[in-house]
Residue, then its C-alpha position, 0 to 999 in steps of 0.5 A: x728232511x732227515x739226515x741219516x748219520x752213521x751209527x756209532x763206530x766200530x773197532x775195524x780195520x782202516x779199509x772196512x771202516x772207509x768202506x762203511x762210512x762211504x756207503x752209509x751216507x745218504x739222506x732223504x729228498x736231497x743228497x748229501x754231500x760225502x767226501x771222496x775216500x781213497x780205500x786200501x788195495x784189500x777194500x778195492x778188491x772187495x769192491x770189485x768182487x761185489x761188482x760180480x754177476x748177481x747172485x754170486x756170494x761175496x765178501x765184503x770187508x769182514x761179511x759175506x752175504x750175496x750181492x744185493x741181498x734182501x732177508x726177512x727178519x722174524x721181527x717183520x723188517x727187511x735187511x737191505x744188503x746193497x753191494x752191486x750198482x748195477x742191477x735194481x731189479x734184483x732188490x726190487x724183485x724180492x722186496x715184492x716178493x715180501x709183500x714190498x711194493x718197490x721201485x728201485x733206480x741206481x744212477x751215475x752221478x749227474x744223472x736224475x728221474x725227471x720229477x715228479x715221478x707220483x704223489x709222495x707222501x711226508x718224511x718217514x724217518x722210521x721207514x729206513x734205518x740204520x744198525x750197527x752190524x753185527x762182528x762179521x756181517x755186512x753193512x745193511x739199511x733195515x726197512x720197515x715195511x710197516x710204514x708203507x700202507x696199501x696202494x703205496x711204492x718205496x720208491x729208492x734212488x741211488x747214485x754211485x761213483x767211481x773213479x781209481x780208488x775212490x768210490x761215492x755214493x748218495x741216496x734218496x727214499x719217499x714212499x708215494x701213494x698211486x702210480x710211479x712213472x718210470x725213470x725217465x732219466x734226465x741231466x741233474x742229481x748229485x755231481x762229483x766236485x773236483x778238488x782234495x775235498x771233493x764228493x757227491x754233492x747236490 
């Protein structure tokens, strides 16, 4: 299991910088646990905007790019722009139309697909990585669509949270070789913790 640690910290303002560490936890295979952040009234605002109907251009902290955006770089990675928790379709759209077989889920927390859902293949942690963002633009995960071979699925999971001001979330990615069964949702994943020290965890 490889733990995707944020990249080095930027010189940016409270809200942004609660915003960005809460949104880039996450690990393969199982979720990690990430503490409940209380964001600023600028941060949820924000927040709310990326929750607008898809499509929709948005701010988000210092960036502005539209809601779940996926862009080709002329390197051949995409950039994974994820903003709005409610509409997978619109990631796994365009990433096929990349070239990208893909199968995107975003789940409440204590909520998981029943499993397994195909034949996934190994650990990859050179699938999905992590950048820091260039001054203005948007936190993204960068995908590199070279690891993902013929006949194979980037199957995503994410789970979000929301309650008031705090905001969690926890991820999971595997590539699998073959057919992926649809998401049959069943009781499990990651659960919000009561407590001052509470969060996403397994």
């Amino acid at each position: 299991m490889t733990d995707l640690r944020p990249p080095a910290e930027r010189d940016l303002p409270a809200a942004r910088h609660a915003l960005r560490k809460a949104h880039l936890m996450t690990v393969i295979e199982q979720p990690v646990r990430s503490r409940r952040r209380r964001l600023g009234l600028a941060a949820l605002a924000t927040a709310v905007a990326a929750a607008l109907a898809v499509g929709v251009p948005v701010t988000l902290g210092q960036g502005a790019v539209p809601a779940n955006a996926v862009i080709r770089e002329p390197d051949g990675s995409i950039k994974l722009y994820i903003t709005d928790y409610r509409h997978p379709e619109v990631i796994e759209r365009r990433l096929h139309d990349l070239g990208v077989q893909a199968d995107v889920t975003f789940l409440p927390t204590g909520q998981d697909c029943r499993e397994p859902r195909g034949t996934y293949l190994p650990d990859n942690p050179a699938l999905l990585t992590s950048d820091p963002p260039a001054e203005g633009e948007d936190d993204y995960w960068r995908l590199h669509p070279e690891q993902i071979g013929p006949g194979q699925t980037f199957v995503y999971t994410m789970w979000y949270e929301e309650q008031g001001e705090n905001r969690m979330f926890s991820a999971r990615y595997r590539v699998a070789t073959g057919p992926v069964a649809p998401c049959e949702i069943v009781p499990g994943g990651p659960v919000m913790e009561e407590g001052p020290e509470g969060g996403i965890g397994g």
